[in-house]
C-alpha positions as CSV (number, residue, x, y, z in Angstrom):
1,X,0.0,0.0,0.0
2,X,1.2,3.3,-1.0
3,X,2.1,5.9,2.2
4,X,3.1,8.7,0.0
5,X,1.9,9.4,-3.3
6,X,3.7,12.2,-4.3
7,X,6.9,10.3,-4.6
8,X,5.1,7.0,-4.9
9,X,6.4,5.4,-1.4
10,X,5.1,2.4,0.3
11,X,4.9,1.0,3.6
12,X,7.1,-1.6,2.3
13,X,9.8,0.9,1.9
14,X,9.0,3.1,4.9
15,X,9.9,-0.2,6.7
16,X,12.9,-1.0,4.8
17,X,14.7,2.2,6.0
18,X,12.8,2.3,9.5
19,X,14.9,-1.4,9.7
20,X,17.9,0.3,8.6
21,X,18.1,2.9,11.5
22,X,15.4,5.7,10.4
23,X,13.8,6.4,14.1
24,X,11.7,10.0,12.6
25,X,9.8,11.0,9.9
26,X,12.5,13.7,8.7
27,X,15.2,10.3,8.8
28,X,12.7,8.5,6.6
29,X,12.2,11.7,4.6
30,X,16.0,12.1,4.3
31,X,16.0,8.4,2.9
32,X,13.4,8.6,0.3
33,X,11.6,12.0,0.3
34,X,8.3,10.5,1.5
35,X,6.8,13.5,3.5
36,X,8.6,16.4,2.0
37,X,6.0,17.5,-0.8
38,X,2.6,17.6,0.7
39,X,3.3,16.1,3.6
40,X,0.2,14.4,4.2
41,X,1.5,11.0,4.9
42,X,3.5,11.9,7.7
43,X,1.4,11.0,10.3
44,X,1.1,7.7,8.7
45,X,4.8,7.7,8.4
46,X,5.2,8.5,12.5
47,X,2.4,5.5,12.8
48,X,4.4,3.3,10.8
49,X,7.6,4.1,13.0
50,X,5.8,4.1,16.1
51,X,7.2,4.1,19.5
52,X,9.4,0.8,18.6
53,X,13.2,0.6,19.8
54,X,15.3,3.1,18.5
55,X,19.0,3.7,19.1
56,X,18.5,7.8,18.6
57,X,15.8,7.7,20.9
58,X,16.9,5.7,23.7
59,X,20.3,8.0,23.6
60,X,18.2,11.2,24.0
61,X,16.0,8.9,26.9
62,X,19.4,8.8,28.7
63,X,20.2,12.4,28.4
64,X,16.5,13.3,29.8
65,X,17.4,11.5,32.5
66,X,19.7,13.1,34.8
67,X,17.6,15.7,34.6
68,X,14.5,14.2,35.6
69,X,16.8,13.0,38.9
70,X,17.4,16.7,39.6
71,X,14.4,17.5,39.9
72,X,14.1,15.2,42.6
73,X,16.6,16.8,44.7
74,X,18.1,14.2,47.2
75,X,15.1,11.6,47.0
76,X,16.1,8.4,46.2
77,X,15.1,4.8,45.9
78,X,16.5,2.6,48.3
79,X,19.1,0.3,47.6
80,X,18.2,-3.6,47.4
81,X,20.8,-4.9,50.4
């Protein structure tokens, strides 16, 4: 099934580069143009993509998260003995 019919895209091939390390729609776009004319299948792009593991976006998970400690001040979970 077709995702972008301006450059004639399917899912097929929006999965093809999602496997090959495409985490966003501007990576897919970036691979194959999908979503830079119209851009009225880049919703269905992000649906494609999901929230599915991504190296990018478990990198910027891990940069989030000393900040989310800070905000926590000194509270911390207690340590298994």
């Amino acid at each position: 099934m077709y995702v972008c019919s301006c450059f004639g895209i399917t899912e097929a091939q929006v999965k093809k580069h999602a496997d090959a390390g495409a985490c966003t729609p501007r990576q897919i776009a970036s691979a194959c143009k999908a979503g830079t004319d119209c851009g009225g299948c880049v919703r269905r792009i992000q649906a494609l993509l999901g929230r599915g593991d991504c190296p990018r976006r478990e990198l910027l998970d891990q940069r989030q998260e000393p900040a989310a400690v800070s905000a926590l001040g000194d509270a911390r979970l207690p340590e298994a003995a």
